[in-house]
VEXDREN-2710 file (C-alpha; in Angstrom, 1 decimal):
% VEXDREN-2710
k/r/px/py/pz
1/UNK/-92.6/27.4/26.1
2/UNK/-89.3/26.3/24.9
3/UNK/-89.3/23.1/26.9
4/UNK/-92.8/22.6/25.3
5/UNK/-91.0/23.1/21.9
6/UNK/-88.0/20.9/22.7
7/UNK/-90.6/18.1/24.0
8/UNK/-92.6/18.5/20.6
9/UNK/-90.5/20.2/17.9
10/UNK/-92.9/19.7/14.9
11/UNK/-96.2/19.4/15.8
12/UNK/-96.5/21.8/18.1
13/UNK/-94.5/24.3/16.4
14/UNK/-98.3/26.5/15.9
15/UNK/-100.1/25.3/19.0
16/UNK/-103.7/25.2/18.2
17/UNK/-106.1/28.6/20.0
18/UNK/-107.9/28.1/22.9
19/UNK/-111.1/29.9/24.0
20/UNK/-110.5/32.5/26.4
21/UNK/-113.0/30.6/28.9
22/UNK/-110.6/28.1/29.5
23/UNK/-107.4/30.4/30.8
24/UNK/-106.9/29.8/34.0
25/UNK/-107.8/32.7/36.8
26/UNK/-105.6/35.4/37.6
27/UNK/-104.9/34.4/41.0
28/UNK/-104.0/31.4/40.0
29/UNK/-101.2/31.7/37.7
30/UNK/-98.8/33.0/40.9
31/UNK/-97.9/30.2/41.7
32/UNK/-97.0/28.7/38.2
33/UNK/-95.9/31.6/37.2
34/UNK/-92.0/31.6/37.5
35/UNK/-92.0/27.6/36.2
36/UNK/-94.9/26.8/34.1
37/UNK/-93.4/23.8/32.3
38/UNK/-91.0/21.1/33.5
39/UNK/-87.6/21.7/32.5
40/UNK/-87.0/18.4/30.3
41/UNK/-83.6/18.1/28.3
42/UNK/-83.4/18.1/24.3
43/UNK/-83.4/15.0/23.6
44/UNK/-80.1/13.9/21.5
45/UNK/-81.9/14.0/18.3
46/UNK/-82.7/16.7/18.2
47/UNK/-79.5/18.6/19.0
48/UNK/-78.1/20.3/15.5
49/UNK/-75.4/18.4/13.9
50/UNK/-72.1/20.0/12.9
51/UNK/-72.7/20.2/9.2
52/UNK/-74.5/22.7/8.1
53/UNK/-76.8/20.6/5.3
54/UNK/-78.5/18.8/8.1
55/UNK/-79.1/21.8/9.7
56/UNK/-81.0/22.8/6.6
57/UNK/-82.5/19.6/6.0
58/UNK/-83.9/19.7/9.5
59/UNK/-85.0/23.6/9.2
60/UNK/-86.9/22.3/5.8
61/UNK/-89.4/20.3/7.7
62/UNK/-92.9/21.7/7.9
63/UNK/-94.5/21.5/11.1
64/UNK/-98.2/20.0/10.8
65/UNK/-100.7/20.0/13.9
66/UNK/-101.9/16.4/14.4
67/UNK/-105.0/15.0/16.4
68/UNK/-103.8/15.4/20.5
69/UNK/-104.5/11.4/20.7
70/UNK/-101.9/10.4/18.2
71/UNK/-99.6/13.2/19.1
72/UNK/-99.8/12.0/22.5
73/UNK/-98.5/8.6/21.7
74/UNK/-95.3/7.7/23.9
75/UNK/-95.5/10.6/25.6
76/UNK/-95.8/9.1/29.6
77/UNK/-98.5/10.2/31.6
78/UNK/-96.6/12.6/33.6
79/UNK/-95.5/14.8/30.4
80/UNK/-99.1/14.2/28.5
81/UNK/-100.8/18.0/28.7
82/UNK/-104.2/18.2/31.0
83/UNK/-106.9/17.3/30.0
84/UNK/-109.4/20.3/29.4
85/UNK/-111.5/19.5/32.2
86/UNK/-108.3/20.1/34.7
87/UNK/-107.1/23.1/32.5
88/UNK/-108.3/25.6/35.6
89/UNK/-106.0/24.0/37.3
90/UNK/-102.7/23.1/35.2
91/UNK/-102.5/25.9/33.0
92/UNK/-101.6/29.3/34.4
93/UNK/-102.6/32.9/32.4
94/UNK/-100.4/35.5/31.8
95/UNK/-101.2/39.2/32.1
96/UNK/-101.2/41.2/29.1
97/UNK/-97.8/42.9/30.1
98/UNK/-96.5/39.5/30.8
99/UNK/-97.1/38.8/26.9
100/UNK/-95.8/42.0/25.7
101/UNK/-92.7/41.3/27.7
102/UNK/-91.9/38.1/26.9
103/UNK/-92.5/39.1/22.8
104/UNK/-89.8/41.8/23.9
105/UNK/-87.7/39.4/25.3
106/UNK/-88.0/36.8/22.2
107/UNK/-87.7/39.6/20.0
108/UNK/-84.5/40.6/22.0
109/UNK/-83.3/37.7/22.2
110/UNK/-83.9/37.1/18.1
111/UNK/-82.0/39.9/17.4
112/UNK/-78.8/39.5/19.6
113/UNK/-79.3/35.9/17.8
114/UNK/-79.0/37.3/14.8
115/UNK/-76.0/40.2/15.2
116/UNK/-74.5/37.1/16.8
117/UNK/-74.9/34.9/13.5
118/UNK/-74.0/38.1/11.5
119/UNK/-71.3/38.4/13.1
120/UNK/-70.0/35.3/13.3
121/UNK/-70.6/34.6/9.4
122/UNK/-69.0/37.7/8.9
123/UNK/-65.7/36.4/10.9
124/UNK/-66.2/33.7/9.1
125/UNK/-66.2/34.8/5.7
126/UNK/-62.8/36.6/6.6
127/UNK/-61.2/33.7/8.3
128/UNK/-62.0/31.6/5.2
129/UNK/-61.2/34.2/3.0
130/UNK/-57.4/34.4/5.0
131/UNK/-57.2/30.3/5.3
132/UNK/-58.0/30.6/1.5
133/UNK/-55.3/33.3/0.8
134/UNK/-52.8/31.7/3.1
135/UNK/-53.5/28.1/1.9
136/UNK/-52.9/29.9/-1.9
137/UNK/-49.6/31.5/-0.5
138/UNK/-48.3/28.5/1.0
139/UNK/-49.1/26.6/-2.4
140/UNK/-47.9/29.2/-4.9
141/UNK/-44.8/29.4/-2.8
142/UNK/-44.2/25.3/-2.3
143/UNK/-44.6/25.4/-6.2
144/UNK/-42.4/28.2/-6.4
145/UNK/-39.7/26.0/-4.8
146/UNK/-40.8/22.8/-6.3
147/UNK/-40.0/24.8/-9.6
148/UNK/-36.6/26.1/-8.4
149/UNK/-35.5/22.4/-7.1
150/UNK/-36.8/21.4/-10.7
151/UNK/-34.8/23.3/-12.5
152/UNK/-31.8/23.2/-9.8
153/UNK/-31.6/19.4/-10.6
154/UNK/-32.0/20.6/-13.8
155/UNK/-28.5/22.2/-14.5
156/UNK/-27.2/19.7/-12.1
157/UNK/-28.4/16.6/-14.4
158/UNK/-26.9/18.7/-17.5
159/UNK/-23.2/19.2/-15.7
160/UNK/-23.5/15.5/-14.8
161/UNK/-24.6/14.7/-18.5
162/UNK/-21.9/17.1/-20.1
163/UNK/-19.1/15.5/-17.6
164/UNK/-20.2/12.2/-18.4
165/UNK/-19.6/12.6/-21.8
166/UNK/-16.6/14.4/-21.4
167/UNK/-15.3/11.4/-18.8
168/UNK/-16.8/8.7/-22.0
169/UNK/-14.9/10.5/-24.6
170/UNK/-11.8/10.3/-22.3
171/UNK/-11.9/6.8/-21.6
172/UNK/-12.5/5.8/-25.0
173/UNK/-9.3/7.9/-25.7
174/UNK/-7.0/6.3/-23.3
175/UNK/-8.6/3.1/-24.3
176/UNK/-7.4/3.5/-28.0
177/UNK/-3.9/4.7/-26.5
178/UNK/-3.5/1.5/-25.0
179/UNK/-4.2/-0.4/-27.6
180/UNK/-1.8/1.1/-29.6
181/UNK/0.5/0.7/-26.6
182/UNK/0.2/-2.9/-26.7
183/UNK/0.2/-3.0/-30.2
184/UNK/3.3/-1.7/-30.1
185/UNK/4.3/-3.7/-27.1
186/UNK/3.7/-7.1/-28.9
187/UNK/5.8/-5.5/-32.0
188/UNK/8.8/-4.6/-30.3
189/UNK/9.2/-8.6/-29.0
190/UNK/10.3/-9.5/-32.6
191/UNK/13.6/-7.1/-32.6
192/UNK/14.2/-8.3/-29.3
193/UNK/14.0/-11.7/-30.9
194/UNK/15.8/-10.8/-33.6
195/UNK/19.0/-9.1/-31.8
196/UNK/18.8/-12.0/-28.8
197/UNK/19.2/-15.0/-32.2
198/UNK/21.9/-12.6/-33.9
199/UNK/23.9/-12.9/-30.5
200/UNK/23.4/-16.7/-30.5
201/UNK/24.4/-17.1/-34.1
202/UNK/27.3/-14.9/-33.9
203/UNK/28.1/-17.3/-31.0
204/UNK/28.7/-19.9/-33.7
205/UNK/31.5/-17.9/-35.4
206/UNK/35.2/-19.7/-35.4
207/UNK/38.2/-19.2/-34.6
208/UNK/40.0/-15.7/-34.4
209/UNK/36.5/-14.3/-35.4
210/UNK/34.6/-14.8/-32.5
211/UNK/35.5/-11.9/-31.6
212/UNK/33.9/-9.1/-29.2
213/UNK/33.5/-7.1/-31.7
214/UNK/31.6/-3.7/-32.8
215/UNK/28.5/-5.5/-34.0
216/UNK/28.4/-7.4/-30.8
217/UNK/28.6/-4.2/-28.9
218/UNK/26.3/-2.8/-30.4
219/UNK/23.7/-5.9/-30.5
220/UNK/24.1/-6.1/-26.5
221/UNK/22.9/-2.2/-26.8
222/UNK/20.1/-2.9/-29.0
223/UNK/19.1/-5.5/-26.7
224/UNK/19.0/-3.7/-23.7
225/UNK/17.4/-0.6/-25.6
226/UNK/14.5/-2.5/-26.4
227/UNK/14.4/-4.5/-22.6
228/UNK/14.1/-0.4/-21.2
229/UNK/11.6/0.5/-23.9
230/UNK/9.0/-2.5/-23.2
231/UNK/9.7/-1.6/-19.5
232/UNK/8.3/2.3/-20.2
233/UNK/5.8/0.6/-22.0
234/UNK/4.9/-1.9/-19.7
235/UNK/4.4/0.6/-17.0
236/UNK/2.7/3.1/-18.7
237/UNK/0.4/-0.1/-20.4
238/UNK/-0.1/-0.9/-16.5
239/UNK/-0.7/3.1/-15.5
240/UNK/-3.2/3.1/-18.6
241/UNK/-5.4/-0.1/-17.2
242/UNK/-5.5/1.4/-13.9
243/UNK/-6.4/5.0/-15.3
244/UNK/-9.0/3.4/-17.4
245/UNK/-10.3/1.5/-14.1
246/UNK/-10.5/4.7/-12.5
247/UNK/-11.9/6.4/-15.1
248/UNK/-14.8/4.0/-15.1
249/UNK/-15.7/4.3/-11.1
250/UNK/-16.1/7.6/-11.8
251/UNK/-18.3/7.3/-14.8
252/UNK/-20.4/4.8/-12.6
253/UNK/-20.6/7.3/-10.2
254/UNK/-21.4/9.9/-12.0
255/UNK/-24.5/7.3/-13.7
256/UNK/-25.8/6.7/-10.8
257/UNK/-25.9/10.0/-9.6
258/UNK/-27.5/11.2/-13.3
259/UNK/-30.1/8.3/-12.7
260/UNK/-31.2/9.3/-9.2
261/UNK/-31.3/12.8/-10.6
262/UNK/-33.8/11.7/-13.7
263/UNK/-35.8/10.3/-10.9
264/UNK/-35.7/13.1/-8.8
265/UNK/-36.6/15.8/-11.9
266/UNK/-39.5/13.3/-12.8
267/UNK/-41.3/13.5/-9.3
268/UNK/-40.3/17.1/-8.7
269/UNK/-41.5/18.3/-12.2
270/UNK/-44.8/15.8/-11.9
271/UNK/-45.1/17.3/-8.1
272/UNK/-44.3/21.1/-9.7
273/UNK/-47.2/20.5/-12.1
274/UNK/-49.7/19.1/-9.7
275/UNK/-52.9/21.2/-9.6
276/UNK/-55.7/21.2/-7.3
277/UNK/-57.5/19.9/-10.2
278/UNK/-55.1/17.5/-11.1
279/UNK/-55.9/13.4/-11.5
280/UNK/-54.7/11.3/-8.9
281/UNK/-54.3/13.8/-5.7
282/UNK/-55.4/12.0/-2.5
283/UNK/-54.8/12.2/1.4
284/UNK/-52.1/10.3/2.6
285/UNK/-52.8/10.9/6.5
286/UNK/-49.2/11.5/8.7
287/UNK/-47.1/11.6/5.2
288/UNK/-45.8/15.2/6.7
289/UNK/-44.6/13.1/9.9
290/UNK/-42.5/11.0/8.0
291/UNK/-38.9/12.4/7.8
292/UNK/-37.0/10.2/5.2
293/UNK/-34.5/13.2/3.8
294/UNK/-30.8/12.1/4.3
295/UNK/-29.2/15.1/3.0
296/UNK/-29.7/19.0/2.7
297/UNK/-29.2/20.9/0.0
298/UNK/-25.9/21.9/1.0
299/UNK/-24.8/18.5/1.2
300/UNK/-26.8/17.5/-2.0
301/UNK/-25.7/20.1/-4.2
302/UNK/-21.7/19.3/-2.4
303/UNK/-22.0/15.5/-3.1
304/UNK/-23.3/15.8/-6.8
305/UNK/-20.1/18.7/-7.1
306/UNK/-17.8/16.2/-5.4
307/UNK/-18.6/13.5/-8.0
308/UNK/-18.0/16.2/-10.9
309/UNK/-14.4/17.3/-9.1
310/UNK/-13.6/13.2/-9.2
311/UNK/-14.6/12.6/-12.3
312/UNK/-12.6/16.0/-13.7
313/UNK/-9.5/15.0/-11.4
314/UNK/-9.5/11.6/-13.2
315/UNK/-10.3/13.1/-16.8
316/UNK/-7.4/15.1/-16.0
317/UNK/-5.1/12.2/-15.4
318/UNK/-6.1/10.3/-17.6
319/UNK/-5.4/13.1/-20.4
320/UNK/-2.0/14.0/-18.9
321/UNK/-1.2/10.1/-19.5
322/UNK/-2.5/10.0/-22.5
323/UNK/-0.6/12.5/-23.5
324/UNK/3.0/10.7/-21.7
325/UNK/1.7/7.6/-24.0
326/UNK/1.6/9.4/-27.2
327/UNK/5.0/10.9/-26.6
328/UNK/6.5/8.0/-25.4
329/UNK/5.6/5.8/-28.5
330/UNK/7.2/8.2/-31.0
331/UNK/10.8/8.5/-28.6
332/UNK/10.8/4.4/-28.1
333/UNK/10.2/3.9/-31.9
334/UNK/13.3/6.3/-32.7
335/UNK/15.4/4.8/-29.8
336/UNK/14.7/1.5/-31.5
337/UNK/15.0/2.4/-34.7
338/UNK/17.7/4.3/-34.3
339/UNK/19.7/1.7/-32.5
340/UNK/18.4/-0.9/-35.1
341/UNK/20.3/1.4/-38.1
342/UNK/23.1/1.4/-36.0
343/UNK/23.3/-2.6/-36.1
344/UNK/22.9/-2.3/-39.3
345/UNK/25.9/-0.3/-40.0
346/UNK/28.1/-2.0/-37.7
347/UNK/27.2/-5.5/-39.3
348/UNK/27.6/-3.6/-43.0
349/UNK/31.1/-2.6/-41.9
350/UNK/32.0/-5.7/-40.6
351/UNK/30.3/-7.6/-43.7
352/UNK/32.4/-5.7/-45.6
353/UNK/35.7/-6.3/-43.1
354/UNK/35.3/-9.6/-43.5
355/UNK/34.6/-9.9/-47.0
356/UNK/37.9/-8.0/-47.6
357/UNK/39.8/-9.8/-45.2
358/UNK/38.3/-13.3/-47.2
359/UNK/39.3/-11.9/-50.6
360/UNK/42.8/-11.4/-49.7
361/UNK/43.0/-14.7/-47.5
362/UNK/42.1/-16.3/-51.1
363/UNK/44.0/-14.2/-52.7
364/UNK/47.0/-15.0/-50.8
365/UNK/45.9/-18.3/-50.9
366/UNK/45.8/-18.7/-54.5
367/UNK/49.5/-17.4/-54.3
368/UNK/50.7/-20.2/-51.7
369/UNK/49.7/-23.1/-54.2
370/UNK/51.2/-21.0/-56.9
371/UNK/54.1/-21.0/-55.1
372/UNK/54.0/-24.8/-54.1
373/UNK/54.0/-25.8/-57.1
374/UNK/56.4/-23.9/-58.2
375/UNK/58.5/-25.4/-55.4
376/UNK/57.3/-28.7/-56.1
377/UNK/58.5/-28.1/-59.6
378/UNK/61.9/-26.8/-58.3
379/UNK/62.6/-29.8/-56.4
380/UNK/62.0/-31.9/-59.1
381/UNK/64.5/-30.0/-60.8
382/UNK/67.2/-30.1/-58.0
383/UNK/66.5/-33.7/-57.7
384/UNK/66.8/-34.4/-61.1
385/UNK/70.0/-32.3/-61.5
386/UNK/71.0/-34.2/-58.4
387/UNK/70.4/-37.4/-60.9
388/UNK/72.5/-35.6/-63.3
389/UNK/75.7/-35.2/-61.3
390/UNK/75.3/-39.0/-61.1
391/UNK/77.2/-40.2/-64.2
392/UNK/79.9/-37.7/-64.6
393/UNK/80.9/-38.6/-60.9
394/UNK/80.6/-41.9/-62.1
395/UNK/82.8/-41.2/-65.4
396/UNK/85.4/-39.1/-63.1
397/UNK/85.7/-42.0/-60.4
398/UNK/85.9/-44.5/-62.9
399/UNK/89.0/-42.8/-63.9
400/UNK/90.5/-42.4/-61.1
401/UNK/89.9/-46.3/-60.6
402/UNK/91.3/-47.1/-63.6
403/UNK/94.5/-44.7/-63.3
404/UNK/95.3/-46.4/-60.7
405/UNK/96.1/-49.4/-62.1
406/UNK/98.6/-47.6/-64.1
407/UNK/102.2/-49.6/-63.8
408/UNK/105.1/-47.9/-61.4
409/UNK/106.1/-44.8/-62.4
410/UNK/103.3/-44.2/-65.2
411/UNK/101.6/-43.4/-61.7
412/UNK/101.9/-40.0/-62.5
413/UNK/100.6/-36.7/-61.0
414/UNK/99.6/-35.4/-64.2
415/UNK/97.2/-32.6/-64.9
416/UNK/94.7/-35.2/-66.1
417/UNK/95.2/-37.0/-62.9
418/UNK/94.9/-33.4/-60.8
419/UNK/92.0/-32.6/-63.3
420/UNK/89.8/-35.9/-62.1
421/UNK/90.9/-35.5/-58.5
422/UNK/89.2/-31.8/-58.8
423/UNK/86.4/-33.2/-61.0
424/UNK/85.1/-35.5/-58.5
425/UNK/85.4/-32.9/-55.8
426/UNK/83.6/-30.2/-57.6
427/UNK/81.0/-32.7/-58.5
428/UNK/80.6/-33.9/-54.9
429/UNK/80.1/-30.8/-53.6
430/UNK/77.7/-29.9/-56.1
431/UNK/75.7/-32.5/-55.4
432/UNK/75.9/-31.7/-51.6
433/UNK/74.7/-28.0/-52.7
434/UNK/72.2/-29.3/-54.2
435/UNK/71.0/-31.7/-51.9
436/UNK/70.8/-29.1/-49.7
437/UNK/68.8/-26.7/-51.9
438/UNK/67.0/-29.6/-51.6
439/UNK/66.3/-30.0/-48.1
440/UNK/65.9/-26.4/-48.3
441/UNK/63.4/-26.1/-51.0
442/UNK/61.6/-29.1/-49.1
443/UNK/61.1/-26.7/-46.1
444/UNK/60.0/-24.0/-48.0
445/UNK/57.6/-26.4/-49.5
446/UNK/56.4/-27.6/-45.9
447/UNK/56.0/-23.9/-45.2
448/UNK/54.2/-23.9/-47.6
449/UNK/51.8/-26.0/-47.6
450/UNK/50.9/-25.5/-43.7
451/UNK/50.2/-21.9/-44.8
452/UNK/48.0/-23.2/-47.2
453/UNK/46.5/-25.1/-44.5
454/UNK/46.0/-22.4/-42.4
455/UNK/44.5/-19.6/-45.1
456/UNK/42.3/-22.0/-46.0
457/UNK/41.0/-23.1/-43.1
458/UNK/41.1/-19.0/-42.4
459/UNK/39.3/-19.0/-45.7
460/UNK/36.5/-21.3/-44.0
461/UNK/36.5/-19.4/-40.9
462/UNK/36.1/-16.1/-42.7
463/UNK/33.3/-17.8/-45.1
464/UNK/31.3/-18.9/-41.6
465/UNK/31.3/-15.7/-40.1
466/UNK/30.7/-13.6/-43.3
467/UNK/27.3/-16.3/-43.7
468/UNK/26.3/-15.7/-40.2
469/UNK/26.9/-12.0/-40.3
470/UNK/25.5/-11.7/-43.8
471/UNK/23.0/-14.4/-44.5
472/UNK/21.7/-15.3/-41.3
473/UNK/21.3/-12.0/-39.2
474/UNK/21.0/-9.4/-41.9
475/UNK/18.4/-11.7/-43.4
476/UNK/16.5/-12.2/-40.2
477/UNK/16.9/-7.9/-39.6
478/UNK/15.0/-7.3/-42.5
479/UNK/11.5/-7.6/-40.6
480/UNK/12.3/-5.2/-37.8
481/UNK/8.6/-3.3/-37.6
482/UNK/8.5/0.3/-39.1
483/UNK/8.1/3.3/-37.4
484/UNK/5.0/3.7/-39.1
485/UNK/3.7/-0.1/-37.7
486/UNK/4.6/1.0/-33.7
487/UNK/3.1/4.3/-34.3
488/UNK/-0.1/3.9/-36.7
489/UNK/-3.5/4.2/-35.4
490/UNK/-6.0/1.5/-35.0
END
């Protein structure tokens, strides 16, 4: 019967009843007893397919008896049922208990059929119920972790944010110091200027005053105070460009890093919020085979920390520098400053030196040509009493010339005679006293007037150095930078 159903699964679901006249006799049916059909395979179409609608949609058909001609069609003539003139000898009959066992055996077989089912839609029912549970596990707990990952990148991306800032704020800092150190830098040329032209100037001094002298000791000091301050400042100006070049390779590091991280939180939190209900969930067939991970969390969470240690370790520097800046612009200020007052007192005291030393070089000056012409006017007067002596040693001689014409013994010795002899002698060496007063006074006078020569050109001298020292150099001293200027803010 089953191949018969195989063979004809529809139509011959209800086989249409046959008068009991035309079973076949008893002794017939031994022989086609044991086989009464040919066993013919199901043909593919009608095996059941593995989803269960078709199955359905199959079982939904209902079987309809049609006439045995048209059934009959493409059926060959070795599978076509006899005809009911042969039926005595095609079909076989069955005894009565033959029926009742083979409804047992149907019936048997129905119901092991069915435990079978029930049991396996039982097992089923559990194993989908587990799959389902297990499936829900394994999601709640990959959300569960998504979640955690989210909110570990989380604090990560705020202690990358906070350092960033921090490392920002720093540079910006040390970026102002700097310019303040060059600021200062580029004011502290001018006294270097300023003390290298006084040198020069007081090159041009004269005489006895060019002269190593306190203001030029201390210039040479100034000098090289202000060469060793720009050379602090110029290394620390070089320390602060390489700090701030530091500074930024870590701040670029710690970008990127923040960026990758505001990736990463955006895919984790979209992937943390994905429901089974969610838009735009798809397969994406061998996606679990692909292995693209570089780093574990160890090493994730280690390079992110590493960046932050950097970036702290340069923030640190950079502060500690910062810090060396600020209290090296207030020392080199005061050193310079300081050393600058000290000029300044030096070339005040010498200012005043040589003022004092000018006044009494004219003062003593105005004394020497008081005192030649004095002597002028006192050799005039020897000379003129020198003119004087002139006649009466004329008068006298003329005596004694005429006297001596006296006749024979009115040649007389005589007091008178004696008197003349003595006057001409007296006035002779008078006028040899005088003449050498004279020459004397004329040396004094020569004296005299080559002192005069030499106070003033002293006087000049002294006037050259006091306008360098006064005019020149404390006029060009007058725009050394405040402390105020080197150590203002921007």
């Amino acid at each position: 019967m089953d191949s018969v159903r195989s063979a004809f699964p529809a139509k011959f679901a209800h086989p249409r009843s046959m008068p009991t006249r035309f079973l076949p006799a008893i002794h017939t049916t031994a022989s086609s007893y044991k086989n009464p059909f040919p066993n013919r395979p199901l043909p593919q179409s009608y095996s059941l397919p593995w989803m269960p609608s078709t199955y359905y949609k199959t079982a939904a058909i209902k079987p309809t008896l049609a006439p045995l001609a048209k059934s009959s069609q493409g059926i060959s003539a070795g599978e076509k049922l006899p005809s009911l003139s042969t039926t005595t000898t095609v079909f076989t009959c069955y005894t009565p208990e033959d029926w009742y066992k083979s409804n047992g055996t149907n019936c048997r077989e129905s119901e092991a059929s069915q435990k079978n089912a029930e049991r396996l839609r039982a097992h089923t029912s559990r194993l989908i119920d587990d799959k389902y549970r297990q499936t829900k596990k394994t999601q709640v707990e990959s959300t569960r972790n998504l979640g955690v990952r989210a909110n570990d990148i989380a604090f990560w991306k705020s202690e990358l944010r906070h350092e960033l800032d921090e490392v920002i704020g720093e540079t910006n800092a040390l970026t102002d110091v700097k310019t303040r150190l060059e600021r200062a830098l580029a004011e502290s040329e001018a006294p270097l200027q300023v003390a290298q032209e006084c040198l020069l100037h007081r090159e041009k001094r004269m005489g006895i005053d060019l002269v190593r002298d306190n203001v030029e000791e201390q210039l040479l000091t100034e000098v090289d105070v202000i060469r060793s301050c720009r050379e602090k400042m110029q290394q620390f100006l070089d320390k602060a460009k390489a700090q701030i070049l530091s500074n930024r390779a870590a701040q670029h590091k710690l970008e990127k890093d923040l960026a990758n991280k505001q990736v990463a939180h955006r895919i984790d939190d979209r992937c943390h919020h994905l429901m089974n209900t969610s838009h735009g969930i798809s397969y994406y067939r061998g996606v679990e085979q692909v292995d693209a991970t570089i780093s574990v969390p160890e090493s994730w969470a280690k390079f992110t920390n590493d960046n932050i240690l950097r970036s702290q370790s340069q923030r640190a520097a950079s502060a500690k520098l910062r810090g060396d800046i600020e209290n090296l612009l207030p020392v080199t200020a005061s050193e310079m400053r300081r050393q600058f007052n000290t000029v300044n007192v030096a070339f005040t005291k010498r200012i005043a030196e040589m003022a004092d030393a000018k006044r009494k070089t004219q003062t003593h000056l105005a004394k020497t040509l008081q005192e030649i012409f004095r002597m002028e006017r006192n050799i005039e007067a020897i000379q003129k009493a020198i003119r004087d002596q002139g006649p009466p040693l004329k008068v006298a001689q003329t005596r004694l010339d005429e006297r001596t014409r006296r006749p024979n013994m009115e040649l007389c010795r005589d007091t008178a005679q004696l008197r003349l002899v003595n006057e001409v002698r007296d006035i002779g060496e008078t006028v040899q006293t005088l003449q050498q007063q004279l020459r004397d006074s004329e040396d004094a006078l020569q004296m005299l007037v080559r002192a005069k020569a030499v106070l003033q050109h002293d006087l000049a001298v002294k006037a050259n150095s006091l306008f360098i020292d006064q005019e020149k150099c404390m006029g060009m001293r007058k725009t050394f930078p405040s402390t105020a200027r080197l150590l203002a803010p921007i």
